[in-house]
Backbone as JSON Lines, residues from 0, in Angstrom:
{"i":0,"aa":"X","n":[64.34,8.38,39.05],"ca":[64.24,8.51,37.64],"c":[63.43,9.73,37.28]}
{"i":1,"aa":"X","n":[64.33,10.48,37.18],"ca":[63.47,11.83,37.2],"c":[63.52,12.6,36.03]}
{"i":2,"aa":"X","n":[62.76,13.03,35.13],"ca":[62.36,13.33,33.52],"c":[62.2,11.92,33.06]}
{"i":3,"aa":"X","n":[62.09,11.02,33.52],"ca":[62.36,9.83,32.33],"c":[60.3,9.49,32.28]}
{"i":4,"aa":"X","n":[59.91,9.54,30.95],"ca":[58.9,9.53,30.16],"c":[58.78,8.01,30.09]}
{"i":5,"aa":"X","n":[57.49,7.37,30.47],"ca":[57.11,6.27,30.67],"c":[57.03,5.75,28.98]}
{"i":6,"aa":"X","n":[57.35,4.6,28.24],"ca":[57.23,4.44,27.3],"c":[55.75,4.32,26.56]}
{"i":7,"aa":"X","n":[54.92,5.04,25.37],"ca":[53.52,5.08,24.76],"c":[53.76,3.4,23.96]}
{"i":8,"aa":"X","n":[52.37,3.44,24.77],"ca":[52.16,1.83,24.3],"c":[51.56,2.65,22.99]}
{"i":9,"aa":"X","n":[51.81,1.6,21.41],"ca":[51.41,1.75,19.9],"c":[49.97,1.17,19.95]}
{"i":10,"aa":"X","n":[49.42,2.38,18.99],"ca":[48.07,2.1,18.81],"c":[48.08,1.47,17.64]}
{"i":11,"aa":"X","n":[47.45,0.32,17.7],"ca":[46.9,-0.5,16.19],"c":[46.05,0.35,15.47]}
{"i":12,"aa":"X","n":[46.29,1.01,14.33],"ca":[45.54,1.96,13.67],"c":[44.52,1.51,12.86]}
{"i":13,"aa":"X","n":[45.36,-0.03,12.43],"ca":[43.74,-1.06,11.61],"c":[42.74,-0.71,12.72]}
{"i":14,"aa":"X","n":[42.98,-1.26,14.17],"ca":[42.01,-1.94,15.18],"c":[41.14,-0.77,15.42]}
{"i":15,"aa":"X","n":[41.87,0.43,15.19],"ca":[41.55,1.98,15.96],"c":[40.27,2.37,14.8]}
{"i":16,"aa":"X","n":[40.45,2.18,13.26],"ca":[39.76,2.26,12.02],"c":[38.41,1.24,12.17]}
{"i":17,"aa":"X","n":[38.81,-0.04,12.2],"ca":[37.69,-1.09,12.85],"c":[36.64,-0.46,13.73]}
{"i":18,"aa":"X","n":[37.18,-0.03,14.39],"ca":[36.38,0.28,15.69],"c":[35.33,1.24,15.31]}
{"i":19,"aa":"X","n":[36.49,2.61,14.71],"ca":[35.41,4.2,14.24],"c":[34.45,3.44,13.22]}
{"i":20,"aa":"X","n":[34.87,2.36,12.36],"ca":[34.1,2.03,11.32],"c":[32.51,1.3,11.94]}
{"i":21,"aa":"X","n":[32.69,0.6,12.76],"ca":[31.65,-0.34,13.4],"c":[30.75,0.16,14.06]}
{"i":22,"aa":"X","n":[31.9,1.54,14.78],"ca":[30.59,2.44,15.31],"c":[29.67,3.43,14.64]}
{"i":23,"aa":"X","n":[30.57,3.96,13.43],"ca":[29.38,4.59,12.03],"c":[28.7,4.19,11.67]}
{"i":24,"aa":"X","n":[28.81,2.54,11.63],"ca":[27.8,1.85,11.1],"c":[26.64,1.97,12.16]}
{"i":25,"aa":"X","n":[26.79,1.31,13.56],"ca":[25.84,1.32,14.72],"c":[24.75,2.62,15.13]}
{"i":26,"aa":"X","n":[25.79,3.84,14.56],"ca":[25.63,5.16,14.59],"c":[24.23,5.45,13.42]}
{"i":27,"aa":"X","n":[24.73,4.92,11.97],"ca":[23.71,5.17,11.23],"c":[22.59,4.02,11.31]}
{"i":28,"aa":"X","n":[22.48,2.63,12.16],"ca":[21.9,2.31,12.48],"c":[20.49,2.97,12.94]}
{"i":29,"aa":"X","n":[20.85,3.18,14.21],"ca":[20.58,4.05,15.22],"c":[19.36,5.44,14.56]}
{"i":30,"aa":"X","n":[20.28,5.71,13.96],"ca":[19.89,6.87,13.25],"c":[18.04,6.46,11.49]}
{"i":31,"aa":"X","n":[18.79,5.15,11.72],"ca":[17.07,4.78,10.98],"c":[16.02,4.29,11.44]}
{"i":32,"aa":"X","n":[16.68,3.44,12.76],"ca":[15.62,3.98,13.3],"c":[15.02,4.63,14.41]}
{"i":33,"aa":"X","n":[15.69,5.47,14.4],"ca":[14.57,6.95,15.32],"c":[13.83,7.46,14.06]}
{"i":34,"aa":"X","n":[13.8,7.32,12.64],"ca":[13.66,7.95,11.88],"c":[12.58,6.95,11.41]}
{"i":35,"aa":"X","n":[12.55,5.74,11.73],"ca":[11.35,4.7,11.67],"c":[10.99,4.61,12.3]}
{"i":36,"aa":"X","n":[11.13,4.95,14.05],"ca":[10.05,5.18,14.93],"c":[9.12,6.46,14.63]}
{"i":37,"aa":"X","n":[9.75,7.75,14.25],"ca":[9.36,8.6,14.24],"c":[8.11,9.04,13.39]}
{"i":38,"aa":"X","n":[8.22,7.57,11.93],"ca":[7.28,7.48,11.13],"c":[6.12,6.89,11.23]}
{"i":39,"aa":"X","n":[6.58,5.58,12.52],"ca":[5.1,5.13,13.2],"c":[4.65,5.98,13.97]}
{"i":40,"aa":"X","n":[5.08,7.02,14.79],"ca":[4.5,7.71,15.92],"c":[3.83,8.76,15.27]}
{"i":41,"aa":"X","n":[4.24,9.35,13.89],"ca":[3.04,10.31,13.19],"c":[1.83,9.69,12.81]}
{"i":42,"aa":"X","n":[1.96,8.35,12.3],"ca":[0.99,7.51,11.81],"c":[0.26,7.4,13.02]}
{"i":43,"aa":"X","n":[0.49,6.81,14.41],"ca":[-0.13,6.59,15.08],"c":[-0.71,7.61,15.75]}
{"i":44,"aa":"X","n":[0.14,9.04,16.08],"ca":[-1.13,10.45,16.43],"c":[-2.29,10.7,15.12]}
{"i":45,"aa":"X","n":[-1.6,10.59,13.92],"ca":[-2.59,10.87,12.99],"c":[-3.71,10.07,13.08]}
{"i":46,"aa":"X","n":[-3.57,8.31,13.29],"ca":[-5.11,7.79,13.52],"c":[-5.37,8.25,15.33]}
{"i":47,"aa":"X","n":[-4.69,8.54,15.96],"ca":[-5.34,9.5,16.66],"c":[-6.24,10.29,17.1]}
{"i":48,"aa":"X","n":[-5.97,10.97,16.16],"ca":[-6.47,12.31,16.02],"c":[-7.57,12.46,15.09]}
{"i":49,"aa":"X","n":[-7.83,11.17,13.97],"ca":[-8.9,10.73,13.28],"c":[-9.79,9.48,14.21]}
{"i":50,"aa":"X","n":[-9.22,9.19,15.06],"ca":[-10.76,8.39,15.67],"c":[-10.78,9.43,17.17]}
{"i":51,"aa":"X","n":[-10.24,10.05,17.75],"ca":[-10.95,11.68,18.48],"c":[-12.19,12.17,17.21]}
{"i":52,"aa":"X","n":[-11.97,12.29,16.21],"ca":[-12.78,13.44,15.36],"c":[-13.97,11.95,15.3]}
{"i":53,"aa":"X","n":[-13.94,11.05,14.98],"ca":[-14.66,10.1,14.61],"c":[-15.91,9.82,16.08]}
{"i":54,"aa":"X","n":[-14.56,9.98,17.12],"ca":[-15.67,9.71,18.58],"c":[-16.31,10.63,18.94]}
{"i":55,"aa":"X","n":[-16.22,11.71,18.32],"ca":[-16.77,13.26,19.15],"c":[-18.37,13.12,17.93]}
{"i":56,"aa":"X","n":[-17.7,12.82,16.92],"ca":[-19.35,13.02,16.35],"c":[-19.89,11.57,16.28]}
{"i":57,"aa":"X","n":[-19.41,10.88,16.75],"ca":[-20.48,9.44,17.14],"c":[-21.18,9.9,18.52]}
{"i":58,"aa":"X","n":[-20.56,10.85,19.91],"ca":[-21.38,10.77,20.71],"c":[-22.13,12.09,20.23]}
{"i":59,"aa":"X","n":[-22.25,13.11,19.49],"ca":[-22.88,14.02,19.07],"c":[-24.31,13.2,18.26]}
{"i":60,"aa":"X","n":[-23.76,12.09,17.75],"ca":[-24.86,11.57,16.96],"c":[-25.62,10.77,18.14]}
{"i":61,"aa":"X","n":[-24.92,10.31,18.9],"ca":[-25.97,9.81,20.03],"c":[-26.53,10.23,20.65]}
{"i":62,"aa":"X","n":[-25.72,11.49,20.91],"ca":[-26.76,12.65,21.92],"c":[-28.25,13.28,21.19]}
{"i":63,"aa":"X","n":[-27.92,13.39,19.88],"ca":[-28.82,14.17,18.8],"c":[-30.5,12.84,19.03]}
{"i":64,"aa":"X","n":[-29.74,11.68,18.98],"ca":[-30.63,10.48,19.08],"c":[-31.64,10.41,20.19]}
{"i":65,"aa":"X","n":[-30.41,10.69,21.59],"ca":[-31.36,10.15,22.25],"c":[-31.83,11.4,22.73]}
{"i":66,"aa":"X","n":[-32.03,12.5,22.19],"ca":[-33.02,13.68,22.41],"c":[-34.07,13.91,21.84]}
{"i":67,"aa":"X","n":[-33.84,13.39,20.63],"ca":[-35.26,13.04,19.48],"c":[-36.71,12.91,20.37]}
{"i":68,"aa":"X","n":[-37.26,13.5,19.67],"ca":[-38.78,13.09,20.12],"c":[-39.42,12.93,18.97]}
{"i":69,"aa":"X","n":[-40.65,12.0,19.34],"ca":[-41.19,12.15,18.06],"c":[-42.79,12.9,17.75]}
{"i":70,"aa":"X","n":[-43.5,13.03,17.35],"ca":[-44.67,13.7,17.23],"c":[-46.01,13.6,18.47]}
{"i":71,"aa":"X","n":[-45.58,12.65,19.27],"ca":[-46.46,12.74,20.53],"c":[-45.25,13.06,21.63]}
{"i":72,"aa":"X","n":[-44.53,13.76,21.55],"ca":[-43.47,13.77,22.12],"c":[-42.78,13.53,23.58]}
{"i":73,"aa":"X","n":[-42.41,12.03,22.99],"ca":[-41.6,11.11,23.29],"c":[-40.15,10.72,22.55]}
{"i":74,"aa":"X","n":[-39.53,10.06,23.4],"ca":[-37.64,9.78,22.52],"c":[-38.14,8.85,22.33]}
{"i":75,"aa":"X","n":[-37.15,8.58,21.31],"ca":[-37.08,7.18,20.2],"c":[-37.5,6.23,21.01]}
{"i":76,"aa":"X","n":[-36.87,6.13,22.53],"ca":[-36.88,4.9,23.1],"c":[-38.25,4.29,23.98]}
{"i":77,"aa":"X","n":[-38.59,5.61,24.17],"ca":[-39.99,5.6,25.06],"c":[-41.41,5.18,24.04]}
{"i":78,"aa":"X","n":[-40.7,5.85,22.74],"ca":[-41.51,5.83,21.44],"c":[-41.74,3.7,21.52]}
{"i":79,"aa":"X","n":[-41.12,3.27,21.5],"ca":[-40.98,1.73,21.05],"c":[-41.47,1.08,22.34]}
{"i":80,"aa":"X","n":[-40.59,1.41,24.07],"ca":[-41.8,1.35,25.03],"c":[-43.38,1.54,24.37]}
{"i":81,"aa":"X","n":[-43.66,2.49,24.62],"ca":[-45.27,2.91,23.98],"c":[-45.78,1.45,23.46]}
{"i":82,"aa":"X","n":[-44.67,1.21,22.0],"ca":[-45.55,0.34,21.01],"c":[-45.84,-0.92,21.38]}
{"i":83,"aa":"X","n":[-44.16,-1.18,22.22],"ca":[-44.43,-3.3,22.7],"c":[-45.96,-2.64,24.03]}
{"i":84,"aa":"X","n":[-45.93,-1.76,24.38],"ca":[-47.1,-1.67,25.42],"c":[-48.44,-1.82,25.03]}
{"i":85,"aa":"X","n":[-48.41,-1.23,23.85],"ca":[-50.32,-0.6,22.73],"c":[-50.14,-2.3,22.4]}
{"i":86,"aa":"X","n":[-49.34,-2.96,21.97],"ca":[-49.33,-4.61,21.62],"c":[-49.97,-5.41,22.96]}
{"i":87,"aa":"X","n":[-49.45,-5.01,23.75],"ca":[-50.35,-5.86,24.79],"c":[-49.22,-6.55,25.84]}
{"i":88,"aa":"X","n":[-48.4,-5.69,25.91],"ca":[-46.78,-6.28,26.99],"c":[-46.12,-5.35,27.75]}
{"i":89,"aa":"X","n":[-46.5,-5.64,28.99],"ca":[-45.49,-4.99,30.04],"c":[-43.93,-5.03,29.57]}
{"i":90,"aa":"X","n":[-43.77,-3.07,29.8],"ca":[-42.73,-2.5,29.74],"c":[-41.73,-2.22,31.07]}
{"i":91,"aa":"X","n":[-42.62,-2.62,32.1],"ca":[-41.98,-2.03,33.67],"c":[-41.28,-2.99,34.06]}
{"i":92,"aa":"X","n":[-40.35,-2.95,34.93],"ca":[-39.12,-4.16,35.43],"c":[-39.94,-5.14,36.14]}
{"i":93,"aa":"X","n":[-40.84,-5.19,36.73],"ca":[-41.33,-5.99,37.45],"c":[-42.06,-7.24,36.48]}
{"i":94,"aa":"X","n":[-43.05,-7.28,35.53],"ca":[-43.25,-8.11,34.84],"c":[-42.81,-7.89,32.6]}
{"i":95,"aa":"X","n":[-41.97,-7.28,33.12],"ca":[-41.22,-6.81,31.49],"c":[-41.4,-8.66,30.77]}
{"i":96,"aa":"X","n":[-42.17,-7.61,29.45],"ca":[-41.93,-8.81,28.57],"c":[-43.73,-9.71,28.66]}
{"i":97,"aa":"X","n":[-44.31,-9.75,29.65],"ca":[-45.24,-10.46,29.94],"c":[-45.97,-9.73,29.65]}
{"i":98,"aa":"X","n":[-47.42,-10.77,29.43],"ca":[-48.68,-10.03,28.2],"c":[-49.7,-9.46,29.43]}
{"i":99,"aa":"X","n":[-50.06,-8.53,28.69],"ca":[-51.1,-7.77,29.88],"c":[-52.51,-8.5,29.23]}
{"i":100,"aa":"X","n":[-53.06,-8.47,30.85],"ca":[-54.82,-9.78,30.6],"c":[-55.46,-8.05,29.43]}
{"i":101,"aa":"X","n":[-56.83,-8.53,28.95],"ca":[-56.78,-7.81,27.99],"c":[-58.14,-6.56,28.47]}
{"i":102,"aa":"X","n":[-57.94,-5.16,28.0],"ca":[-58.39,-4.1,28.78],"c":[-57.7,-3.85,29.74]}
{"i":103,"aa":"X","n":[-56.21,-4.58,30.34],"ca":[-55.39,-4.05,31.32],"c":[-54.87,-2.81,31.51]}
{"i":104,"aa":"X","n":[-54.45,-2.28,32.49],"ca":[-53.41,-1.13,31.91],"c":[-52.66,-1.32,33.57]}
{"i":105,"aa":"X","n":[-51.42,-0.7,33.29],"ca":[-50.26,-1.38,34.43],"c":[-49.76,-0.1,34.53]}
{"i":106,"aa":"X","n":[-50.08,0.69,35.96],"ca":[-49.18,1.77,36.35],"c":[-47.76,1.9,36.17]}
{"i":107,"aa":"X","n":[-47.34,1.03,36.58],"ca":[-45.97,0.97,36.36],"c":[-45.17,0.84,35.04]}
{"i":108,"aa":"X","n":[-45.89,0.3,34.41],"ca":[-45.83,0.58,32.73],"c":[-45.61,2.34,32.44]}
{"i":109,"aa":"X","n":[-47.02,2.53,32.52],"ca":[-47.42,3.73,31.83],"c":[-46.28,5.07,32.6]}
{"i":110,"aa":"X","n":[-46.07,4.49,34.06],"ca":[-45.05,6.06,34.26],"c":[-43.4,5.85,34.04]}
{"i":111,"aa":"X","n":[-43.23,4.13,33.24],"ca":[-42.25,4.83,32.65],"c":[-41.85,4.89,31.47]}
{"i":112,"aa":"X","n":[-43.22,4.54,30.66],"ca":[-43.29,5.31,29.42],"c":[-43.59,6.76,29.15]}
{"i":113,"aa":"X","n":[-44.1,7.41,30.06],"ca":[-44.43,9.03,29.65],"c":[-44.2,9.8,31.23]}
{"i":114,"aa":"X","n":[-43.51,9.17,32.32],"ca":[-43.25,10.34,33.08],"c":[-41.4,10.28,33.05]}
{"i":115,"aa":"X","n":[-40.58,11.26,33.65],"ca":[-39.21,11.59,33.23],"c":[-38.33,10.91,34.52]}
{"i":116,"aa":"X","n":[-38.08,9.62,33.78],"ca":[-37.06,9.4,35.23],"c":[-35.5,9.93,35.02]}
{"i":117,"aa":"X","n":[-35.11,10.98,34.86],"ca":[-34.02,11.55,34.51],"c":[-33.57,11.65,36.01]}
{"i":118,"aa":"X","n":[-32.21,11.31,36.73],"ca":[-31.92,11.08,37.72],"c":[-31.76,12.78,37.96]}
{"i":119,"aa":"X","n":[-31.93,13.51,38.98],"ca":[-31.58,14.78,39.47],"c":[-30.5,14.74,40.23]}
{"i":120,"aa":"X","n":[-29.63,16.0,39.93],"ca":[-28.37,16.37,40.03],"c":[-28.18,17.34,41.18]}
């Protein structure tokens, strides 16, 4: 059978319309939302990018803090050591919190209220 042309099966042109139609729809689906993801993902770099700016000057403000000294110069923190100490209470790990007998004074207190235990690098 030689030239003979296999017969074209008929395309249902409703079914063929159905189809392009269902997929325009899926298509503009699709298409709202990348366009609603796209609106959370600015929102979400933008608070981003506002708690970066928010954390950089919270540790700037902590750093500023804990460099402070104050007029006998000491940091804030050594400053308040000092005071529970002048009250009459061990500041040192060994009896922290407990009252010193009275006229005491506790080495271990006093060097680490005013000497620098800054770990070396």
């Amino acid at each position: 059978m030689k030239g003979v042309i296999a017969p074209v099966e008929r395309i249902d042109k409703g079914k063929l319309y159905d189809q392009l139609t269902a997929l325009a729809r899926q298509t503009q689906t699709l298409a709202e939302e990348v366009v609603s993801l796209q609106q959370q993902m600015s929102a979400v770099l933008q608070e981003n990018v506002e708690l970066t700016i928010e954390n950089d000057r919270l540790r700037q403000t902590i750093a500023a803090q804990s460099h402070e000294t104050t007029s006998n110069g000491l940091t804030a923190s050594r400053q308040n050591l000092q005071n529970l100490y002048q009250e009459g209470f061990h500041v040192c790990n060994e009896y922290y919190g407990k009252r010193l007998a009275d006229a005491e004074s506790c080495t271990f207190c006093l060097d680490i209220i005013y000497n620098d235990h800054r770990t070396k690098g």
